[in-house]
Backbone as CSV, one residue per row, in Angstrom:
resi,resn,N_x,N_y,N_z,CA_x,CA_y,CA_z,C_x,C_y,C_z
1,UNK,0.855,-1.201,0.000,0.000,0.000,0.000,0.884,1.242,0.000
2,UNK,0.936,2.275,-0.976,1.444,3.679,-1.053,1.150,4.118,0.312
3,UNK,2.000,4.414,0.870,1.862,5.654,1.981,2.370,6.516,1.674
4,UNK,1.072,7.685,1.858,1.653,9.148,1.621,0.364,10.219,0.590
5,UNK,1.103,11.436,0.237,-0.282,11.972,0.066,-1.241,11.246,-1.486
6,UNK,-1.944,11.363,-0.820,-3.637,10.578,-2.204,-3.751,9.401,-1.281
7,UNK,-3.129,8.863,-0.625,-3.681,7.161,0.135,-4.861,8.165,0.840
8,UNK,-5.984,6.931,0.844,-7.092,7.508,1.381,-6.973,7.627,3.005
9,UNK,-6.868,6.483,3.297,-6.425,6.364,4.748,-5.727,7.663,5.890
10,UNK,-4.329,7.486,5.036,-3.205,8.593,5.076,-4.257,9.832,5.982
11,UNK,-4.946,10.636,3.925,-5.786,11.647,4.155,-6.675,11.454,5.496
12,UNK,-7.452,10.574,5.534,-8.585,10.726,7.073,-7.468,11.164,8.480
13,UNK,-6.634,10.146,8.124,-5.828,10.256,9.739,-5.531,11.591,9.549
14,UNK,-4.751,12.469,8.988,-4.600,13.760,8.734,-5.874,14.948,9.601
15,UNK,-6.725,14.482,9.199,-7.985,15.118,8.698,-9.029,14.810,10.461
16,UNK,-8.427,13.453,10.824,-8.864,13.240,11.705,-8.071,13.872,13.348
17,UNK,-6.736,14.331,12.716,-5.797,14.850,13.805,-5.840,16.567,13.754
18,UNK,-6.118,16.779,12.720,-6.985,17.963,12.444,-7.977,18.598,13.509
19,UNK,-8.832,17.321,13.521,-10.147,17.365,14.130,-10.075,17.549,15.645
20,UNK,-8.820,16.609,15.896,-8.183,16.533,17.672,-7.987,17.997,18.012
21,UNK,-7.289,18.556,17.229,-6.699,19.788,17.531,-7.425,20.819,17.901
22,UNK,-8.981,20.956,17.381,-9.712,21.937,17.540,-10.142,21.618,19.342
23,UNK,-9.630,20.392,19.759,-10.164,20.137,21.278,-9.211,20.156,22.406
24,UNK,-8.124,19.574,21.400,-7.294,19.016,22.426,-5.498,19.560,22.043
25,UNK,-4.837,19.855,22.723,-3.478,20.331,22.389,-2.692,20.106,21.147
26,UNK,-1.784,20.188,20.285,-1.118,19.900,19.453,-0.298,18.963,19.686
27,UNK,0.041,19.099,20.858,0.822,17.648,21.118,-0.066,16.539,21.228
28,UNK,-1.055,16.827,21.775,-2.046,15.082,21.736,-2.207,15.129,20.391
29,UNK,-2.646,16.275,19.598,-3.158,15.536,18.542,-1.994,14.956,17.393
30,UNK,-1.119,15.815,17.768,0.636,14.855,17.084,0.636,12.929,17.491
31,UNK,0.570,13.061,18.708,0.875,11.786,19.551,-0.284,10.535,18.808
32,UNK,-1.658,11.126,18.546,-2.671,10.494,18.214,-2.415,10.057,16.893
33,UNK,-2.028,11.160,16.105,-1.416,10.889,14.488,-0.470,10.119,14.332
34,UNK,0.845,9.777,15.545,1.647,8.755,15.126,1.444,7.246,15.858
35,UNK,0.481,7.322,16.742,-0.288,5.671,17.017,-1.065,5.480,15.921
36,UNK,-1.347,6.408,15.487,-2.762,5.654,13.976,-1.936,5.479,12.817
37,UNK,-0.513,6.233,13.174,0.411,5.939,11.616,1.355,4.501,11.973
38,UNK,1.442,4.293,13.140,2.007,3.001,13.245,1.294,1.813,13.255
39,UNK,0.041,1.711,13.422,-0.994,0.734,13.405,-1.185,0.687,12.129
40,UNK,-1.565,1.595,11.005,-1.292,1.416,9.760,-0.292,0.887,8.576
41,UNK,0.671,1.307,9.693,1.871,0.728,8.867,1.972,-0.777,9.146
42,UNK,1.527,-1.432,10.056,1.843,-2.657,10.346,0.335,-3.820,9.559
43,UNK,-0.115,-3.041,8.704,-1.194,-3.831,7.660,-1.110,-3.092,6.360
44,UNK,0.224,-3.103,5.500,0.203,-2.849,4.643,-0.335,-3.087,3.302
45,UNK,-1.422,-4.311,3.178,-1.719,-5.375,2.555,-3.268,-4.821,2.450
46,UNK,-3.835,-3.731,3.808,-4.946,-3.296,3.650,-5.431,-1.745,3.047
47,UNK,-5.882,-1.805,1.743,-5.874,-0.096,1.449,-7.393,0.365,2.084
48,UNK,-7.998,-0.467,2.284,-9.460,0.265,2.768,-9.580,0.048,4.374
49,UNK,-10.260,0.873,5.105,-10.938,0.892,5.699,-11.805,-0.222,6.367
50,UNK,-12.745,-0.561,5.189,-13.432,-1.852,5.405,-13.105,-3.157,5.302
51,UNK,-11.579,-3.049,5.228,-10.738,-4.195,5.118,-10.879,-4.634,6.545
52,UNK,-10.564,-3.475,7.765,-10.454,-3.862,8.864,-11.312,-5.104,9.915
53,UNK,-10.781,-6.439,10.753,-11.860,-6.786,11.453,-10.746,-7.050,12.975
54,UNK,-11.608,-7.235,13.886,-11.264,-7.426,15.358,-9.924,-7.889,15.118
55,UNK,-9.898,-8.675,14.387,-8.931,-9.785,14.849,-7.211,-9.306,14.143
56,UNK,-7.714,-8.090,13.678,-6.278,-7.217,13.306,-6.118,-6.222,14.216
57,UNK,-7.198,-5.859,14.766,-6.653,-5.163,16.198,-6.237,-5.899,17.174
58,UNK,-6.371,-6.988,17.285,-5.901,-8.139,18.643,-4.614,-8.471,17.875
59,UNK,-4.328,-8.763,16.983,-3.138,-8.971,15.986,-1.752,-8.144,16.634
60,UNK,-2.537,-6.853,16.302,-1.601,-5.425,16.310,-1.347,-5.842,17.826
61,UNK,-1.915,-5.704,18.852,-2.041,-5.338,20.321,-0.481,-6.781,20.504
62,UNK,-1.107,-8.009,20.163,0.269,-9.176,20.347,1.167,-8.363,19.960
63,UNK,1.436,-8.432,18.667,2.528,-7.874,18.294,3.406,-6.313,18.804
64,UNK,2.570,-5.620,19.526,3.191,-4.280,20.487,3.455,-5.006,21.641
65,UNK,2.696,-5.887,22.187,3.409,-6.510,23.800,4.356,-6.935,23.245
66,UNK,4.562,-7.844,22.463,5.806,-9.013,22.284,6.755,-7.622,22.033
67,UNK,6.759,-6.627,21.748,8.118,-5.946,21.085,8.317,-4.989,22.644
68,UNK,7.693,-4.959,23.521,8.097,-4.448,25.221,7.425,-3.609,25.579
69,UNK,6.026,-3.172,24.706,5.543,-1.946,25.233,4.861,-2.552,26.426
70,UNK,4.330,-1.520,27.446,3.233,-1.746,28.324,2.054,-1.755,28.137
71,UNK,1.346,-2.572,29.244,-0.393,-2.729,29.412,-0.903,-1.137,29.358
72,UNK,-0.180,-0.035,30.021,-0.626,0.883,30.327,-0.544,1.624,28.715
73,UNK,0.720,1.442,27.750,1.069,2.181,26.640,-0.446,1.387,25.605
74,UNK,-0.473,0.397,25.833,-1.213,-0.635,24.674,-2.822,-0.356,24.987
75,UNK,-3.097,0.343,25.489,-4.335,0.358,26.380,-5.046,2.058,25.480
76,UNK,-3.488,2.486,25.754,-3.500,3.998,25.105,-4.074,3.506,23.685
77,UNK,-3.193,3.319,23.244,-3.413,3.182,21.513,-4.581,2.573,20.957
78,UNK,-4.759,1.525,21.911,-6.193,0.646,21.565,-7.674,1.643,21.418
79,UNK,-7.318,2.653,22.510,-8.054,3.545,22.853,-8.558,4.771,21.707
80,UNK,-6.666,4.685,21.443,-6.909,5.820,20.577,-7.342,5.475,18.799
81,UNK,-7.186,3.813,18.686,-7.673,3.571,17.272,-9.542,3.440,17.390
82,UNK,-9.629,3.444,18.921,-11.185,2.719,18.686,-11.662,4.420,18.936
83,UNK,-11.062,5.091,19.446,-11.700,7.003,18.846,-11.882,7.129,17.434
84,UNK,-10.631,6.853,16.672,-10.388,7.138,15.335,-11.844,6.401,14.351
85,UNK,-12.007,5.219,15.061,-13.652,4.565,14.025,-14.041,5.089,14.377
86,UNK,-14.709,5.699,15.723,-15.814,6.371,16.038,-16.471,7.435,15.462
87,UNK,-14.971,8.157,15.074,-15.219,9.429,14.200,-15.528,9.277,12.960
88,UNK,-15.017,8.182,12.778,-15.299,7.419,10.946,-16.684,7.196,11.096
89,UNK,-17.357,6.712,12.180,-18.608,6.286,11.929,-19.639,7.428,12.003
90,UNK,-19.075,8.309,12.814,-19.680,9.730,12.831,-19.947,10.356,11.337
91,UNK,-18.252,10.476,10.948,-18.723,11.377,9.211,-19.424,9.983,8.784
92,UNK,-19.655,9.182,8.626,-20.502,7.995,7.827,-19.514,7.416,6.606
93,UNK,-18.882,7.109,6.969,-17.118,6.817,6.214,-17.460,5.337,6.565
94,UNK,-17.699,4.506,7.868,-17.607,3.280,8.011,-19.120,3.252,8.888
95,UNK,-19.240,1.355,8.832,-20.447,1.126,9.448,-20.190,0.974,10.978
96,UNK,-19.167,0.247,11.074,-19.186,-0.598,12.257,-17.431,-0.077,12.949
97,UNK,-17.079,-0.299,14.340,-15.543,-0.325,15.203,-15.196,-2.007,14.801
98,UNK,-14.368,-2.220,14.427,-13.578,-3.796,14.572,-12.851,-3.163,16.179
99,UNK,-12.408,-2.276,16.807,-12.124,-2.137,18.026,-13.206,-1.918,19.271
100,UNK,-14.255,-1.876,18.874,-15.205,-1.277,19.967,-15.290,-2.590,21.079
101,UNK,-15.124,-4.252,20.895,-15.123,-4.684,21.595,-13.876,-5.546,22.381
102,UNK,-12.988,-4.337,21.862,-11.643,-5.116,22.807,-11.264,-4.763,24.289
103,UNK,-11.009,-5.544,25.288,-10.885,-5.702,26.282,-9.578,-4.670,26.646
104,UNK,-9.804,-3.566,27.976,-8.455,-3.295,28.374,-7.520,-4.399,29.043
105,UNK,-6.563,-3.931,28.810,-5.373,-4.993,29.800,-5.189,-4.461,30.962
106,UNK,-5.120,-5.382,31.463,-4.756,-5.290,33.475,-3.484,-4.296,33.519
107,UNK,-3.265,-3.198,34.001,-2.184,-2.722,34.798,-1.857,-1.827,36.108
108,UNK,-0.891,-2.143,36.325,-0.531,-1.772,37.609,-0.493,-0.110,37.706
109,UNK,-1.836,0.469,38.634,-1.526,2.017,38.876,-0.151,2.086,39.875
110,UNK,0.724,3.026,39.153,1.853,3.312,39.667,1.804,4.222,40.974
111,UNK,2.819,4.391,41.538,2.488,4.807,43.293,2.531,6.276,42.551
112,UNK,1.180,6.830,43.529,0.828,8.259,43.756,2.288,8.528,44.447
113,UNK,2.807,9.727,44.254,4.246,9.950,45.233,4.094,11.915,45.314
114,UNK,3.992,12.507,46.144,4.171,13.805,46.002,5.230,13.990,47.640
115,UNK,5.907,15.754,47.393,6.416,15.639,48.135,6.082,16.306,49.508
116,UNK,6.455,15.927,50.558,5.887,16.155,51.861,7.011,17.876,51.990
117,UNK,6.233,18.525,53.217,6.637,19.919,53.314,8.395,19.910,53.686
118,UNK,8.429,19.330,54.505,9.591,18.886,54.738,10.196,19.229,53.503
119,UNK,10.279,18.132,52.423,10.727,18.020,51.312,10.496,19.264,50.465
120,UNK,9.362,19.923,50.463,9.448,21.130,49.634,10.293,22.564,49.902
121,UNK,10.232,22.445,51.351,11.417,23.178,51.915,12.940,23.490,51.979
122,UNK,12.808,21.765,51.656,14.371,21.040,51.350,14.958,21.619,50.021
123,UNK,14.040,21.967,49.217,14.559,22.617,47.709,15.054,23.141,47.385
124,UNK,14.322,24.424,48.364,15.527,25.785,48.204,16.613,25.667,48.793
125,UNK,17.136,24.566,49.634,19.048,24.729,50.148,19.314,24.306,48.423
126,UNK,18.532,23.426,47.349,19.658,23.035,46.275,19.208,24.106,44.958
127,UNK,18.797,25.287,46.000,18.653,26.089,44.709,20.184,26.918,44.604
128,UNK,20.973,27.296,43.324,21.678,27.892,43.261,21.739,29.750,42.922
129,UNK,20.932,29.966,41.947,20.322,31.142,41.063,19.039,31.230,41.080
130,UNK,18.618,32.720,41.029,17.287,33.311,40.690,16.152,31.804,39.600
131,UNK,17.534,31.511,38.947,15.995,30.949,37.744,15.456,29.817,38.469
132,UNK,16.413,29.326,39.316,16.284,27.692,40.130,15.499,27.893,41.102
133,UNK,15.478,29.240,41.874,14.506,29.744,42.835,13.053,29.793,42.185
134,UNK,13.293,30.464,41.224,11.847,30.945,40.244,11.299,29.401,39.622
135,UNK,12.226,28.374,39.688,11.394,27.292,39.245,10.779,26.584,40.389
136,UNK,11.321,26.567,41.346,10.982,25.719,42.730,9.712,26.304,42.990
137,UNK,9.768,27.836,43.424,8.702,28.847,43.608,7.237,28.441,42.499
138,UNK,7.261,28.351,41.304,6.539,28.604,40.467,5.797,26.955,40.598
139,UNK,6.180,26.421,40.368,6.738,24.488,39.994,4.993,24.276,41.773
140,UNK,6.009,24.777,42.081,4.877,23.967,43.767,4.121,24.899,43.920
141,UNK,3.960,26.571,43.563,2.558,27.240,44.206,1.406,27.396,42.921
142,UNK,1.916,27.091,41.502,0.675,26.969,40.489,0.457,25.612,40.117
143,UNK,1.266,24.876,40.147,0.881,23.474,40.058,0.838,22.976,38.182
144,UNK,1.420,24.395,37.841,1.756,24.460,35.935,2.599,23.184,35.414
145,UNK,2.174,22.521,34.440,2.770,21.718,33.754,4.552,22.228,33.505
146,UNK,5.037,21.460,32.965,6.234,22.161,32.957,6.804,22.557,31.211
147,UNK,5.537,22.223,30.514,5.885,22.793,29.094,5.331,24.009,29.315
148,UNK,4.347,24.607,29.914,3.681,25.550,30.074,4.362,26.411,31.102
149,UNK,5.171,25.967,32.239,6.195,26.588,33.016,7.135,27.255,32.260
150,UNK,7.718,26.647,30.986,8.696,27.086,30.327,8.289,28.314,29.132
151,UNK,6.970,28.451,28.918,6.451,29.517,28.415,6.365,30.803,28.626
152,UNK,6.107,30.979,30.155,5.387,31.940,31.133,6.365,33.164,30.985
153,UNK,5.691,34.426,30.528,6.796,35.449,30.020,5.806,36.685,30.965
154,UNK,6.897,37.286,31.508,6.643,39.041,32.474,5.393,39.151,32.059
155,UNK,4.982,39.239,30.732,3.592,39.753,30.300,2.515,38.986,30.953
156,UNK,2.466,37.741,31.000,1.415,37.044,31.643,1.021,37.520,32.755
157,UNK,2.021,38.101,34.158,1.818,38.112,35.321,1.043,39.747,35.610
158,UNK,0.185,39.231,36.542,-0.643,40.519,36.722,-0.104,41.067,37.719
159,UNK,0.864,42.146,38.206,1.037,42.278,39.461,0.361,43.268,40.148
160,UNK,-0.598,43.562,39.598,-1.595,44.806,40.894,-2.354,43.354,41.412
161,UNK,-2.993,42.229,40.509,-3.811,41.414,41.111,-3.170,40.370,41.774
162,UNK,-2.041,40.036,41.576,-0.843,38.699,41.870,-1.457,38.082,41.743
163,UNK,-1.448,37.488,40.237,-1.893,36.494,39.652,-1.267,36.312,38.459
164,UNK,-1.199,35.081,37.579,-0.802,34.428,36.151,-2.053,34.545,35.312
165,UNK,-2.052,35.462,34.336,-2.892,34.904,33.212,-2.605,34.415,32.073
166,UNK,-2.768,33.021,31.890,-2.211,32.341,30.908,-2.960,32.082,29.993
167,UNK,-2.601,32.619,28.251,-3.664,32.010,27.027,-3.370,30.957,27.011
168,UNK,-4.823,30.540,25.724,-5.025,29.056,25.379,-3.974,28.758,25.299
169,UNK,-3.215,29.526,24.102,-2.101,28.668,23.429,-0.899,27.995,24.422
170,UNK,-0.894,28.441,25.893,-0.161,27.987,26.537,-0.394,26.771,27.466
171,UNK,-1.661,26.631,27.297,-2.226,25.497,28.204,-2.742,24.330,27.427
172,UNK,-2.055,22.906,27.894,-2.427,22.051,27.113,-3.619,21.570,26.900
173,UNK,-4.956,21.512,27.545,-6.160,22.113,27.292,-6.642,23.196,25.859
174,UNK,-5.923,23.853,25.855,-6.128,25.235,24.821,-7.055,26.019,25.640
175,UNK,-7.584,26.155,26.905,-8.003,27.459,27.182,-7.721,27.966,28.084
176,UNK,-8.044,29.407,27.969,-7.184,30.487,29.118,-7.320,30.165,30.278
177,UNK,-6.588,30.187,30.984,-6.379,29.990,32.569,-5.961,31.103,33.344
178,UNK,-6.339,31.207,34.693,-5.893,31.964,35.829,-5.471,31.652,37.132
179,UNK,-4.261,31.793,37.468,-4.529,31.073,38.785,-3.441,32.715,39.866
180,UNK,-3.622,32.405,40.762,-3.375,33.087,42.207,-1.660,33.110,42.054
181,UNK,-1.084,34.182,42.710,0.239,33.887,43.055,0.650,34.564,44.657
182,UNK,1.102,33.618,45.208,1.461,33.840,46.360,2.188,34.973,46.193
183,UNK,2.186,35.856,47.518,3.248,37.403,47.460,4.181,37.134,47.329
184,UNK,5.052,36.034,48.102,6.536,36.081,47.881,7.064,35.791,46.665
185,UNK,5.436,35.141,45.852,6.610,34.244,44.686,6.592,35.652,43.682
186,UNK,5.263,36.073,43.913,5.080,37.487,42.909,6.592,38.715,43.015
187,UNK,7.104,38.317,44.527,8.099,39.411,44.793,9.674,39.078,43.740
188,UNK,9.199,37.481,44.309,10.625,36.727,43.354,10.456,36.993,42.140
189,UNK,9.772,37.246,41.394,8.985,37.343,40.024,9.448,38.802,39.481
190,UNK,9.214,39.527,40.252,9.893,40.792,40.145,11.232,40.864,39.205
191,UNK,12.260,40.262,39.933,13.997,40.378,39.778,14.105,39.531,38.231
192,UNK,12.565,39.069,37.775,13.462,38.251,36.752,13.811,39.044,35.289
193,UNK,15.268,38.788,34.934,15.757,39.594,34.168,15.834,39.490,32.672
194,UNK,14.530,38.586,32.141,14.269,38.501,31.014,12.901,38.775,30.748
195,UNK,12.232,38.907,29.207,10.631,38.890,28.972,10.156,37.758,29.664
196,UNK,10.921,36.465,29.010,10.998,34.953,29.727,11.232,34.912,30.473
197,UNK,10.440,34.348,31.218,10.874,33.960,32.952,11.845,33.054,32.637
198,UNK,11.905,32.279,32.086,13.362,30.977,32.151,14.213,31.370,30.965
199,UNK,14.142,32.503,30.188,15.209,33.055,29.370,16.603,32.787,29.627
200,UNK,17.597,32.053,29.174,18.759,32.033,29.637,19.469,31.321,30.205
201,UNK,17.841,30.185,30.746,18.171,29.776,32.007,17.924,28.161,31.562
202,UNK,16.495,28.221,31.168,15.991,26.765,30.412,15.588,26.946,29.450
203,UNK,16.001,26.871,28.443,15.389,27.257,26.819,14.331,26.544,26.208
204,UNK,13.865,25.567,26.894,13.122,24.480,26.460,12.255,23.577,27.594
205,UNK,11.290,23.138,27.176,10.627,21.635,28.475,11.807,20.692,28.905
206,UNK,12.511,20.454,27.805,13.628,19.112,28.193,14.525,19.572,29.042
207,UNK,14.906,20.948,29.004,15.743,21.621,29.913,15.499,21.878,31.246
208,UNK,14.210,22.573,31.102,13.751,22.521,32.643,13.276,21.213,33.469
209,UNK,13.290,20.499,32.701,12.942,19.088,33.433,14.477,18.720,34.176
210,UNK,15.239,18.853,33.246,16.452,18.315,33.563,17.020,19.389,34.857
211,UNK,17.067,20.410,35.011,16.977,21.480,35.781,16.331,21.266,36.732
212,UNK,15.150,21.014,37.197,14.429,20.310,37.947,15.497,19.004,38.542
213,UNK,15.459,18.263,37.941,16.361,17.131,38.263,16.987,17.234,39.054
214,UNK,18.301,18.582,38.871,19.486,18.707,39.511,19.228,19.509,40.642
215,UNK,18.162,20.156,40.592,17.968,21.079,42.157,17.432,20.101,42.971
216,UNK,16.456,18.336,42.614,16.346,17.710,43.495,17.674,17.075,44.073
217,UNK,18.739,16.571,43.290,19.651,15.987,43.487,20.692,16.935,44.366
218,UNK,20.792,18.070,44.578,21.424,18.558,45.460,20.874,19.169,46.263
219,UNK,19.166,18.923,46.340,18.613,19.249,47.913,18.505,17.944,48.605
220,UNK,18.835,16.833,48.029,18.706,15.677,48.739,17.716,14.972,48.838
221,UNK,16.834,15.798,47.412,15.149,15.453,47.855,15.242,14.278,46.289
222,UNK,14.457,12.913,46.362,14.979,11.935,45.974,13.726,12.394,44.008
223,UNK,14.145,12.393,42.917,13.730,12.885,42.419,12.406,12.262,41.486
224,UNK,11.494,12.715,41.717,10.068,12.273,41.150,9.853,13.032,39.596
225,UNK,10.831,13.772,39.461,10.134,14.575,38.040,9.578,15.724,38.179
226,UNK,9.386,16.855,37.405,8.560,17.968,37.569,6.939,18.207,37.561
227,UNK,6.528,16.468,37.312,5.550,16.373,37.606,4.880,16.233,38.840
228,UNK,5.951,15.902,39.794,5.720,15.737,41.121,5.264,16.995,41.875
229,UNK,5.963,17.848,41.372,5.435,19.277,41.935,3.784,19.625,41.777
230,UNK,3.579,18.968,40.551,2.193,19.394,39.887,1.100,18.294,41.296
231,UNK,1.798,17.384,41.016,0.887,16.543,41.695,1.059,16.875,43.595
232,UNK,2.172,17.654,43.813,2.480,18.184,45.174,1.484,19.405,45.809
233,UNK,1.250,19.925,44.637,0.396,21.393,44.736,-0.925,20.894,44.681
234,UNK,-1.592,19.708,43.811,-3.241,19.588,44.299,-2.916,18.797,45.605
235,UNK,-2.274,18.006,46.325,-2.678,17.266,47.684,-2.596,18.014,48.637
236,UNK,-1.563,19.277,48.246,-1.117,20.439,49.673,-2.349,20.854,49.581
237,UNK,-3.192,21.310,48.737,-4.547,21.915,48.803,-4.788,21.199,49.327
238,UNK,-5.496,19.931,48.825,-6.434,19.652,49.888,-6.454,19.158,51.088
239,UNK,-5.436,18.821,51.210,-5.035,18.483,52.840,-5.291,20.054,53.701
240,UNK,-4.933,20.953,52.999,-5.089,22.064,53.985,-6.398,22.584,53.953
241,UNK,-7.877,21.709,53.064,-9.068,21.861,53.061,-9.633,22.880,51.881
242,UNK,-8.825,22.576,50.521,-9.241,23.325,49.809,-10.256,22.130,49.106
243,UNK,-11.668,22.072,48.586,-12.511,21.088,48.171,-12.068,20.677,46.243
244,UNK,-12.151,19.658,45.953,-11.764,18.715,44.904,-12.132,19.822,43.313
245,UNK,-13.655,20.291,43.781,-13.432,21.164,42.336,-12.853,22.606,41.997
246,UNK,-12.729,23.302,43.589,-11.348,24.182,43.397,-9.752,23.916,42.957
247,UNK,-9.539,22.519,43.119,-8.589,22.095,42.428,-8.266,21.668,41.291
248,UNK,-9.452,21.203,41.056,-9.753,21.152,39.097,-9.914,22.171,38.952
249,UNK,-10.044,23.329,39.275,-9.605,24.619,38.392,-8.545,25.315,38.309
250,UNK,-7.797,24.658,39.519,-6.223,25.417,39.423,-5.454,24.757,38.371
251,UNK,-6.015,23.482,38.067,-4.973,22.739,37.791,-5.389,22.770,36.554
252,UNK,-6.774,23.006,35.916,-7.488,23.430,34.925,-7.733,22.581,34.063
253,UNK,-8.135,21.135,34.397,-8.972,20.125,34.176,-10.032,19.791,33.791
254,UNK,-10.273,19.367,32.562,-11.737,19.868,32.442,-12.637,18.555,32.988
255,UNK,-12.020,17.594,33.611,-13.043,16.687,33.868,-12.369,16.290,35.269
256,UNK,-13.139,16.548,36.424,-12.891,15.820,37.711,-12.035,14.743,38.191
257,UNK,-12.452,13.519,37.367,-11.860,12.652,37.391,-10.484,12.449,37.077
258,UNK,-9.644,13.279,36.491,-8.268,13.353,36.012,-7.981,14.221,37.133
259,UNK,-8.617,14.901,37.930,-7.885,15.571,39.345,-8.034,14.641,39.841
260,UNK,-8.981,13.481,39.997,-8.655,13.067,41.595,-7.488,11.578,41.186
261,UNK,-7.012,12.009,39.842,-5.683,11.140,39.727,-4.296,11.007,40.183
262,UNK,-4.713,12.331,40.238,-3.244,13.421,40.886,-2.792,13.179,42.358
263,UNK,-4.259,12.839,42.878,-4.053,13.091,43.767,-3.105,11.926,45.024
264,UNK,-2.436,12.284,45.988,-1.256,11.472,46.653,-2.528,10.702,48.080
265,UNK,-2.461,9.509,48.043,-3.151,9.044,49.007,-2.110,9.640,50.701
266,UNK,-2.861,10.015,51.503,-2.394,10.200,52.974,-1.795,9.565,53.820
267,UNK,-0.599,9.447,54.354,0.042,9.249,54.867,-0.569,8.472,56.083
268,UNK,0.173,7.720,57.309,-0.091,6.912,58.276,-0.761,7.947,59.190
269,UNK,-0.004,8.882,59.400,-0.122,10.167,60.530,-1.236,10.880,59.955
270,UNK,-1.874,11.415,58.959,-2.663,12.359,58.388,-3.873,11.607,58.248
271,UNK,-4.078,10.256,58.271,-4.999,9.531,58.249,-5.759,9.706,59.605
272,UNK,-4.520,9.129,60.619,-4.811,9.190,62.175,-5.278,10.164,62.389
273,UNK,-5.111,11.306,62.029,-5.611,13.106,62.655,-6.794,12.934,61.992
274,UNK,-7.054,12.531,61.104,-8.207,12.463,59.963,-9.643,11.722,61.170
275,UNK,-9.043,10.719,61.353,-9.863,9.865,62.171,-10.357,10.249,63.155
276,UNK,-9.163,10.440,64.191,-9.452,11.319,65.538,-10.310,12.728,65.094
277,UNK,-10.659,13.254,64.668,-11.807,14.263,64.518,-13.015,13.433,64.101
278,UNK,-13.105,12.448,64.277,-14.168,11.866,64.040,-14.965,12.183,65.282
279,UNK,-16.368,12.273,65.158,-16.987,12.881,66.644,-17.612,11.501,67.856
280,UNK,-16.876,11.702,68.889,-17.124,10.849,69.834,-18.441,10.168,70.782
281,UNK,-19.261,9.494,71.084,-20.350,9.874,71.739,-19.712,9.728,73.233
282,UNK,-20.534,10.616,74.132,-19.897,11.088,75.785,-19.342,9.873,76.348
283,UNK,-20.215,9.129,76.192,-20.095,7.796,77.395,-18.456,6.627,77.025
284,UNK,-18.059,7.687,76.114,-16.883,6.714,75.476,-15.591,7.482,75.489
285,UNK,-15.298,8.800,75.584,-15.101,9.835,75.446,-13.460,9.009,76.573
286,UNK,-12.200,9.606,75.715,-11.038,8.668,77.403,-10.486,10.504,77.411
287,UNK,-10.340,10.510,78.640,-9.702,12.086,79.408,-8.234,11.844,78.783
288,UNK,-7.031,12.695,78.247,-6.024,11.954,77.815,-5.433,12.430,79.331
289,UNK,-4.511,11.410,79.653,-3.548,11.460,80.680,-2.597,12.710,80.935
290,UNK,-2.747,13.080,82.187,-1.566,14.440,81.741,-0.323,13.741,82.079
């Protein structure tokens, strides 16, 4: 089968990543375009559409385990070819999903991990410079992705209101966001000596990740990624009683359920305090010992 432009196929996936984009970030809809271009490529023998049946999606799925991907990666893609009919069946392109009745695979949710105060404190001894300060600062009180961290330019920040206003184009969502900035970080925010807040400093996502890295590694704090921060900033909320859909808006989620993913299950001790406010009846009530 020709791959490339006039294959019909080709065109839909195009057309169909197109379609992602008007909803969903450029990077998902990139990511979506090259699972539907690798599933294609591996049935070269089929030029239509209606060539497709179940048993080439169960085909495909063997053949991605056997080569090392994960339950969790294979789950994705399965997902994302049985979107791709859906939409086919929508424009009226096809009748039927050959994926609509495949089974997810079992996998293991990986440990919730965020970091305790202790640990967030611990940061700033391995900060060296303003930008490493301004990432620690920024990283744990907005709870910003860190492609979108690496965006954030003087202009965004409101400082009569101390706050971030961030456009679509910066949020992987695509729409505008607002969130709060603590005074001190707004003060730190001040000194920074570019349009770019990370001008100079991290030129890129891959950079500041890696940057990230090294301020955990010389605060001693054991390193989870810059996602950890994200996921550090919704549990500090709510542990300190901020409620579940104020946090889907900081974090700017459009569906609930992907916040309460984030979120870090409670500790031995935070459980116990949790409990003990539970309300007592009199006759049971123990005096604690002085």
């Amino acid at each position: 089968m020709a791959w490339g432009k006039g294959n019909e196929i080709h065109d839909l996936q195009a057309t169909y990543e197109n379609y992602i984009a008007l909803t969903a970030s450029r990077q998902t809809a990139a990511r979506y375009g090259l699972t539907l271009e690798k599933f294609f490529r591996r049935f070269p023998d089929k030029p239509r559409l209606e060539d497709f049946v179940r048993k080439d999606i169960e085909d495909y799925r063997i053949w991605r385990l056997r080569g090392g991907v994960s339950p969790t990666t294979m789950n994705y893609e399965i997902a994302v070819i049985r979107a791709f009919w859906n939409w086919l069946i929508q424009m009226e392109r096809v009748a039927w999903n050959p994926a609509s009745t495949i089974k997810r695979l079992k996998q293991k949710e990986p440990p919730k991990t965020s970091l305790s105060i202790v640990e967030q404190m611990q940061l700033q001894k391995g900060c060296f410079c303003w930008g490493e300060r301004a990432l620690v600062a920024l990283a744990l009180t907005t709870g910003l992705r860190g492609d979108t961290l690496a965006k954030i330019e003087r202009s965004d920040i409101d400082y009569a209101e101390a706050r971030i206003l961030l456009a679509g184009d910066k949020m992987k969502a695509g729409r505008n966001h607002e969130i709060p900035l603590p005074l001190w970080v707004l003060k730190l925010l001040e000194e920074a000596p570019h349009g770019r807040i990370f001008e100079g400093y991290a030129k890129n996502t891959p950079a500041l990740r890696y940057r990230w890295s090294c301020i955990c590694r010389r605060a001693g704090v054991a390193s989870k990624g810059i996602r950890s921060a994200r996921r550090t900033f919704a549990t500090t909320l709510l542990r300190a009683g901020a409620d579940l859909k104020l946090v889907q808006d900081l974090l700017g989620h459009k569906n609930i359920d992907t916040t309460s993913r984030y979120l870090t299950p409670a500790d031995s001790a935070t459980t116990r305090e949790a409990v003990d406010r539970l309300p007592v009846p009199p006759e049971y009530a123990i005096t604690p010992s002085k």
